[in-house]
LODOBA-810171 format. One record per atom (N, C-alpha, C, CB): residue in one letter; x, y, z. Coordinates in steps of 0.05 Angstrom, whole numbers, padded with zeros to 5 digits, always signed. Atoms other than C-alpha are relative to their C-alpha. Glycine has a CB too. Layout:
N
AXYZ
...
//
This chain:
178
X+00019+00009+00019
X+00059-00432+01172
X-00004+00021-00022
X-00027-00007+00013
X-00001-00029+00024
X+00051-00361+01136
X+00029-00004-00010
X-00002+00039+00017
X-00033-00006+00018
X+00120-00364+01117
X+00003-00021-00017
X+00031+00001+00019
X-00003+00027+00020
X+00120-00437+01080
X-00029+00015-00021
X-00007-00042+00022
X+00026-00004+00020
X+00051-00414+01045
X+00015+00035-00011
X-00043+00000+00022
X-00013-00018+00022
X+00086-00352+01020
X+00011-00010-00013
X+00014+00018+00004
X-00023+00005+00014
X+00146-00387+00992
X-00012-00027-00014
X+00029-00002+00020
X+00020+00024+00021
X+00101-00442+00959
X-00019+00020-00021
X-00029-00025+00025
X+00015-00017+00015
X+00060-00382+00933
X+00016+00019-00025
X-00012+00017+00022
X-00029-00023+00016
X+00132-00342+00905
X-00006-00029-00017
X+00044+00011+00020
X-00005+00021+00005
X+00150-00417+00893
X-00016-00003-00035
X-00009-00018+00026
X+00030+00007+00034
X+00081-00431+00839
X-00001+00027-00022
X-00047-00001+00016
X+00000-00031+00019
X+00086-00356+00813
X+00025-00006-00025
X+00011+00035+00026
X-00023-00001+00019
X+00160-00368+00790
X+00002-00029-00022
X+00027+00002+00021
X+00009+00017+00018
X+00143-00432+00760
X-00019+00004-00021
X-00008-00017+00011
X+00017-00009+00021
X+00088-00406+00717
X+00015+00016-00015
X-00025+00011+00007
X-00013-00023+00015
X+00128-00351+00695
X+00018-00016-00018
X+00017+00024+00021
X-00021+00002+00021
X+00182-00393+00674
X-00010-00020-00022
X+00027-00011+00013
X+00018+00009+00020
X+00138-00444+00639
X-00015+00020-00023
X-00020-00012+00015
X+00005-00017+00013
X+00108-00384+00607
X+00016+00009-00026
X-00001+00016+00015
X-00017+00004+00010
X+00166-00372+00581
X+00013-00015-00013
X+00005+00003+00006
X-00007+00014+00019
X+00192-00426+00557
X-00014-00009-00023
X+00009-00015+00009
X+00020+00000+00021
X+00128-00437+00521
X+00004+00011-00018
X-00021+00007+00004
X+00003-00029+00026
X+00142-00370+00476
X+00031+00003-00013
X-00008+00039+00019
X-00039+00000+00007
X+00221-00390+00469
X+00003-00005-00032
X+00021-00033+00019
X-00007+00013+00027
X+00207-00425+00407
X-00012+00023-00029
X-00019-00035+00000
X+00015-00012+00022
X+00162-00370+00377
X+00035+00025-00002
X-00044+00018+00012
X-00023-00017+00000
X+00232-00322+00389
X+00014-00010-00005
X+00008+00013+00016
X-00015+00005+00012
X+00269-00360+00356
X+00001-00009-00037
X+00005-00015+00017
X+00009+00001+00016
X+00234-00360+00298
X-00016-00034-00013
X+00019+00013-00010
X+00011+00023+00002
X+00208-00435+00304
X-00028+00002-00008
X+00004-00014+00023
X+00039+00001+00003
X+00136-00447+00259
X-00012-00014+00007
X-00015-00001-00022
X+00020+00020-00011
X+00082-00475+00280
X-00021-00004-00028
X-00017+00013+00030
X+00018+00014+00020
X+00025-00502+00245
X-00020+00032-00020
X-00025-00025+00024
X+00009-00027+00006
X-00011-00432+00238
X+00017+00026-00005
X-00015+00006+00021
X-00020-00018+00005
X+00049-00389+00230
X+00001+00022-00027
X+00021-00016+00000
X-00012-00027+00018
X+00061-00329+00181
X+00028+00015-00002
X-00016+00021+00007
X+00005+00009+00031
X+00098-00327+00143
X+00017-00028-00004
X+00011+00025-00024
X+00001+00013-00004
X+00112-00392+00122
X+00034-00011-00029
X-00030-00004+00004
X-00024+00005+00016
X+00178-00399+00069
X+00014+00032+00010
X-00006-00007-00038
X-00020-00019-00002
X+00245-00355+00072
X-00012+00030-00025
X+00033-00018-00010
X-00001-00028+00012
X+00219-00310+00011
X-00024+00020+00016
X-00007-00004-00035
X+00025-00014-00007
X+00154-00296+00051
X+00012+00027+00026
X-00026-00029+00014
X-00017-00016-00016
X+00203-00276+00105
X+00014+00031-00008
X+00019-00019+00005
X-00015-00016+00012
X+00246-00237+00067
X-00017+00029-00015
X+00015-00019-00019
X+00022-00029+00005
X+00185-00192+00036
X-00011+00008+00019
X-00023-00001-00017
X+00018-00010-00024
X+00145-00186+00099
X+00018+00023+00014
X-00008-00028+00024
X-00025-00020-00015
X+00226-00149+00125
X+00000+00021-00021
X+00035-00016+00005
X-00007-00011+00007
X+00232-00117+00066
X-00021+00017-00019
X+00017-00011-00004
X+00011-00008+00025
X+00175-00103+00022
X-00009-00015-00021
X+00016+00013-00009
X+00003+00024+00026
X+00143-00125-00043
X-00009+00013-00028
X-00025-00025+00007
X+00018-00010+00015
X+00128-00074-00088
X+00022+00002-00024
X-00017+00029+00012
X-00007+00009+00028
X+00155-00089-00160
X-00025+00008-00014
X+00007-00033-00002
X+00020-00006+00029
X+00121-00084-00232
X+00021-00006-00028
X-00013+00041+00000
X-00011-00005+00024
X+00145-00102-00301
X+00025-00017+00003
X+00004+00031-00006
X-00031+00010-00007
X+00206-00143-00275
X+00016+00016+00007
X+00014-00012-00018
X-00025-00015-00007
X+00234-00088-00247
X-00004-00003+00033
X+00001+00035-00013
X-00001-00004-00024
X+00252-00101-00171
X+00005+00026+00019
X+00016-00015+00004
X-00013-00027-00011
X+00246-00042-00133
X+00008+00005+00034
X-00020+00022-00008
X-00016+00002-00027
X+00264-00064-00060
X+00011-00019-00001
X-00011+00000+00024
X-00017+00027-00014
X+00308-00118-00045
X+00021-00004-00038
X-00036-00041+00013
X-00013+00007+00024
X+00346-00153-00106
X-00007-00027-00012
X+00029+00001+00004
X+00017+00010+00007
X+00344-00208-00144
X+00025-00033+00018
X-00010+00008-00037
X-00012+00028-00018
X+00365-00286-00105
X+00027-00006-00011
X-00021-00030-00003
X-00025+00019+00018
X+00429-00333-00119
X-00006-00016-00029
X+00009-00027+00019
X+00003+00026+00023
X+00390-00374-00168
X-00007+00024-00027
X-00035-00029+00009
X+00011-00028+00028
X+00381-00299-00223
X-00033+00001+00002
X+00010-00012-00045
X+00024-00003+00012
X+00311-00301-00214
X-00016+00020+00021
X-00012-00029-00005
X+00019-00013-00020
X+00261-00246-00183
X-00013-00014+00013
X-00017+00015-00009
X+00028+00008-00015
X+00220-00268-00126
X-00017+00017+00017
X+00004-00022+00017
X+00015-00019-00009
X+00187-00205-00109
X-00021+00000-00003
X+00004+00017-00004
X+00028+00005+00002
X+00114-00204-00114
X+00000+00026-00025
X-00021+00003+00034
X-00001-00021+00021
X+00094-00162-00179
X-00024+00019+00009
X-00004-00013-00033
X+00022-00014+00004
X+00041-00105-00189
X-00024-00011-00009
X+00006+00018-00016
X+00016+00010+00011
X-00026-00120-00201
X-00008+00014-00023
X-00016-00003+00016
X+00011-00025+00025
X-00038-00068-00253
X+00036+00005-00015
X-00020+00043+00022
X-00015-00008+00016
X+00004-00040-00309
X+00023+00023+00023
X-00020+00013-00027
X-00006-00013-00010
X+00064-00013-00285
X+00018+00032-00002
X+00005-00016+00007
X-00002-00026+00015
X+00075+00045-00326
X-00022+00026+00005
X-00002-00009-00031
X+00018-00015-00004
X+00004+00061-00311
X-00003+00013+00035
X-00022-00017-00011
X-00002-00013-00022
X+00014+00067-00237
X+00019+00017+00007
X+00000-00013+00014
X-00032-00016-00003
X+00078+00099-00236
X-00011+00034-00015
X+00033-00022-00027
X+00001-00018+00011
X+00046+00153-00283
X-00023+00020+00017
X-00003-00007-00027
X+00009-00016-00012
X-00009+00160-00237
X-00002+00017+00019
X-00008-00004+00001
X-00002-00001-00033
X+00016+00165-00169
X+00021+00034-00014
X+00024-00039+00024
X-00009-00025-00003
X+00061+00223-00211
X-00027+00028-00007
X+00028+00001-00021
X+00027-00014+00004
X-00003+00259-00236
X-00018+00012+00013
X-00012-00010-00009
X+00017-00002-00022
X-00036+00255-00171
X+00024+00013+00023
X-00015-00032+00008
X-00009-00008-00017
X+00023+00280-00135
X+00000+00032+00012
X+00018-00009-00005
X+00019-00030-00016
X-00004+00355-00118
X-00010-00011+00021
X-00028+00015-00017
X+00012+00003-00027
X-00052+00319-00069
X+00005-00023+00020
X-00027+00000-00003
X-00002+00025-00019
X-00049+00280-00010
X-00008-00022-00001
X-00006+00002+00020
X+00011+00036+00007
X-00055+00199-00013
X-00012-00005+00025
X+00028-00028-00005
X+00013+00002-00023
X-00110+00179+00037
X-00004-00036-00013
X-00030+00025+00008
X-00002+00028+00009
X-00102+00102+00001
X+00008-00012-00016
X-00014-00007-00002
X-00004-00004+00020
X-00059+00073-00036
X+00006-00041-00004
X+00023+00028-00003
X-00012+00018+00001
X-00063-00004-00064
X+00009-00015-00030
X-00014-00011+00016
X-00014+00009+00028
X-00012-00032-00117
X-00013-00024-00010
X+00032-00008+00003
X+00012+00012+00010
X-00044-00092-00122
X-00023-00001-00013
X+00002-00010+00009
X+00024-00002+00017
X-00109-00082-00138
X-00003+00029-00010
X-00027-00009+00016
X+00005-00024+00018
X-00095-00016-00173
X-00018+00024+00011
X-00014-00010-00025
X+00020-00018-00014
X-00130+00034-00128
X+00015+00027+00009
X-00015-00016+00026
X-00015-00028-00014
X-00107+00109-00114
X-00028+00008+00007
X+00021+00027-00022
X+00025-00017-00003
X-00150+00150-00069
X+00015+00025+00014
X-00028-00015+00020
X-00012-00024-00015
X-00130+00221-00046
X-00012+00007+00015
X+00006+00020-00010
X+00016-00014-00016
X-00153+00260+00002
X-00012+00025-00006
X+00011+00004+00020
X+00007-00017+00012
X-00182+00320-00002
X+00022+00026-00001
X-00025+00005+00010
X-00010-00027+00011
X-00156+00375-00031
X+00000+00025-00013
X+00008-00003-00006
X+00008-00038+00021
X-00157+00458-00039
X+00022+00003+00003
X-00022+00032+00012
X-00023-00018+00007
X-00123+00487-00077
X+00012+00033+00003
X-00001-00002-00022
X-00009-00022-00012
X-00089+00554-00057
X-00017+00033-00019
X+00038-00004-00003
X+00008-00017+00025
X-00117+00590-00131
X-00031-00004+00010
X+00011-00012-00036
X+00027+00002-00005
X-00185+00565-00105
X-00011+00003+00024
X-00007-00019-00008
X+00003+00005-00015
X-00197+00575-00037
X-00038-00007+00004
X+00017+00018+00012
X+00032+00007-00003
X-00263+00546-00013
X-00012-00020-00014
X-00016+00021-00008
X+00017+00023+00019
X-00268+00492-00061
X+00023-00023+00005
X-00006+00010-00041
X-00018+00024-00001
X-00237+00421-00050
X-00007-00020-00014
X+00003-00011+00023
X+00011+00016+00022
X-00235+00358-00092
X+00021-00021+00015
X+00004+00011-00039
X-00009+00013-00015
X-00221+00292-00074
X+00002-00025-00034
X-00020-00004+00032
X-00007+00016+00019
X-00196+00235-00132
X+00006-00030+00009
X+00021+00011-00013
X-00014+00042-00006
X-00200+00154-00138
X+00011-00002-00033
X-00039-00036+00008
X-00013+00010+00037
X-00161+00123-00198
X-00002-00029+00012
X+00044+00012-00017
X+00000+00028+00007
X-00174+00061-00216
X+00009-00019-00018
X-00016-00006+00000
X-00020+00009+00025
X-00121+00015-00263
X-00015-00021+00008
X+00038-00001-00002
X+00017+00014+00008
X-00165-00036-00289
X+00020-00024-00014
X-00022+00016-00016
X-00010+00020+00011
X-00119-00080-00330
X+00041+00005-00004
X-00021-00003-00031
X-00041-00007-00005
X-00031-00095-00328
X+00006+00003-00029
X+00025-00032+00016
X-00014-00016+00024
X-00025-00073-00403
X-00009+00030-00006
X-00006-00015-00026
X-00001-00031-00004
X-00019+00005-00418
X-00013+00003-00031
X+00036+00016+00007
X+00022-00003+00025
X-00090+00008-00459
X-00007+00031+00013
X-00032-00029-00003
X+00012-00028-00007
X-00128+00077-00461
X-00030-00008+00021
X-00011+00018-00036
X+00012+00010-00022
X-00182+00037-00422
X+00006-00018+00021
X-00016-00006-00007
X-00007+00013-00035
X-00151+00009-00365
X+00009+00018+00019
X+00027-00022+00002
X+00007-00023-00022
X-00160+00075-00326
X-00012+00020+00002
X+00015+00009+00008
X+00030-00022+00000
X-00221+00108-00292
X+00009+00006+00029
X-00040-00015-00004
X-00003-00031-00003
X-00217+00171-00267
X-00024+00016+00018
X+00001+00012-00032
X+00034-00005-00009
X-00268+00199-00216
X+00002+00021+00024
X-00018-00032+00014
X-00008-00018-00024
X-00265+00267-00175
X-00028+00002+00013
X+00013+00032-00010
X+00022-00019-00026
X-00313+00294-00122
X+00011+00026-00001
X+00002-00010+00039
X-00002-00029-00011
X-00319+00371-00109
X-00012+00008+00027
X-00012+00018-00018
X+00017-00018-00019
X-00344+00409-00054
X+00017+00026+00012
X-00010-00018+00026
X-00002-00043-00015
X-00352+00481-00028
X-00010-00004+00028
X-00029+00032-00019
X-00002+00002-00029
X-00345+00507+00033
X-00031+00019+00001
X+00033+00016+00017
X+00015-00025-00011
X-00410+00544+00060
X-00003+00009+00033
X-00028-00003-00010
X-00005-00016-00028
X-00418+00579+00128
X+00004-00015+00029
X-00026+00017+00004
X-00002+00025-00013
X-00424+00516+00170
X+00028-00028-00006
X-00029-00011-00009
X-00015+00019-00001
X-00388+00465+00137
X+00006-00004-00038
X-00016-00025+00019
X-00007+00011+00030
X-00365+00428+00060
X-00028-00019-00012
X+00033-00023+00002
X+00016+00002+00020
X-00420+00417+00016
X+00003-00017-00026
X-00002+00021-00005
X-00005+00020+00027
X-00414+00362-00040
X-00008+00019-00029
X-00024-00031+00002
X+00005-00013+00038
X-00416+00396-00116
X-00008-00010-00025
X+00022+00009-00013
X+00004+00015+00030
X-00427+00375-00180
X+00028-00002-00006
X-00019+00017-00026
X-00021-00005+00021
X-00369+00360-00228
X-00001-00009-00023
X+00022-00008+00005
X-00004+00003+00035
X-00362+00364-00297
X+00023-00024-00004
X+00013+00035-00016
X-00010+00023+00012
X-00348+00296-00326
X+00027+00004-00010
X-00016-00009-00019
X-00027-00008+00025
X-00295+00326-00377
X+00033-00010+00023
X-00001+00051-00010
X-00023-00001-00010
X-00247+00332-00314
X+00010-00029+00011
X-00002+00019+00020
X-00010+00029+00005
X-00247+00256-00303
X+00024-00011-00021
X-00025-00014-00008
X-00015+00011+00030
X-00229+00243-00373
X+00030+00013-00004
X-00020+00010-00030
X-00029-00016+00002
X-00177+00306-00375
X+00017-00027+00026
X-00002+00047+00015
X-00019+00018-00026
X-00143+00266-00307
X+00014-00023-00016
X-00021-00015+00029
X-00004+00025+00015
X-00146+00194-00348
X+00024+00017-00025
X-00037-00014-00015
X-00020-00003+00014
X-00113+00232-00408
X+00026+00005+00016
X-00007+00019-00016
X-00024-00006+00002
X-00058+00260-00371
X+00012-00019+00016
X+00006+00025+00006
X-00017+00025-00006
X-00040+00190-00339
X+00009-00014-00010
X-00006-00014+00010
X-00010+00010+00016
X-00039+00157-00404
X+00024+00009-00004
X-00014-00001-00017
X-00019+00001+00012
X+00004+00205-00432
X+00029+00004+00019
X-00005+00017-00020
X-00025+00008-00011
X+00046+00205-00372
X+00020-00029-00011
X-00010-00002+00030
X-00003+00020-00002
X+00052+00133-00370
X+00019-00013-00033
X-00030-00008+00009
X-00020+00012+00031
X+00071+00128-00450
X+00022+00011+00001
X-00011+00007-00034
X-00026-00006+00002
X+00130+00177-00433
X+00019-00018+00011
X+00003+00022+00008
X-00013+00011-00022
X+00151+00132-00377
X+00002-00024-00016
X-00014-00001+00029
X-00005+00024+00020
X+00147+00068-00433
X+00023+00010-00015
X-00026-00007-00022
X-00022-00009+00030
X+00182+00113-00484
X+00027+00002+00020
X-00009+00040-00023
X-00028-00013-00011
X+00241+00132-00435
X+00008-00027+00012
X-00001+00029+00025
X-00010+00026-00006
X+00246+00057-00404
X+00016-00017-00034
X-00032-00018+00015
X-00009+00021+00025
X+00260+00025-00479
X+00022+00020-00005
X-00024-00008-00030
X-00019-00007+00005
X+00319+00071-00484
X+00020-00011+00012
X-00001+00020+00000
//
């Protein structure tokens, strides 16, 4: 009697398992369902590869059989991000999103300053390369005996930052139309 109620017990185990299984066959084979993600071949094809474009320029993948990009574009100007992410490249990226135009760094001291760190958000506000479609916004702080201390900062260094993304950004226009 123990021995039939084991092998009815293996028996129901290995049946669930394989029902289990075959249940999840269809999700490994890439079969969708009603709730599925992603839901067409291009969605596929960016989710494997990427999606970060700007300006019509594809910068992962290429462009289909039919000549036409279907990469997802930048949300912001893409002269202006390109100029910022080089502007900002001294400090570390603690966030970075293309679509809605958002750089945030982390903090950062500098080696000439020890004891003082500064932390930067940029914000690209609009996808044409105006003098206001980017704000500019540091934090400081000092170190004192315990711990980092928040500072003041002089506005000016916002604005200096904003200038030198513009005029990144117009070199990076001027050297694309060549």
């Amino acid at each position: 009697m123990k021995y039939t109620r084991s092998i009815s017990f293996i028996a129901l185990t290995l049946l669930a398992v394989s029902m289990s299984v075959t249940g999840c066959s269809s999700w490994f084979k890439g079969a969708k369902t009603e709730n599925s993600y992603p839901v067409d071949p291009d969605d596929v094809r960016r989710a494997r590869y990427g999606k970060l474009s700007g300006d019509g320029v594809q910068l992962l993948g290429g462009d289909d059989d039919a000549g036409s990009s279907k990469g997802a574009t930048l949300g912001v100007n893409s002269f202006l991000w390109r100029a910022t992410l080089d502007t900002l490249s001294f400090a570390p990226l603690a966030s970075v999103d293309p679509r809605g135009g958002v750089i945030i760094t982390d903090w950062y001291e500098s080696p000439e300053a020890p004891g003082e760190r500064f932390k930067m958000n940029v914000l690209i506000l609009d996808t044409k390369l105006r003098a206001d479609a980017v704000r500019a916004s540091v934090f400081r702080q000092v170190k004192n005996g315990t711990g980092w201390k928040d500072a003041k900062v002089d506005p000016k260094v916002g604005r200096d930052i904003e200038d030198k993304i513009l005029t990144r950004a117009r070199q990076l226009k001027v050297a694309s139309a060549r």
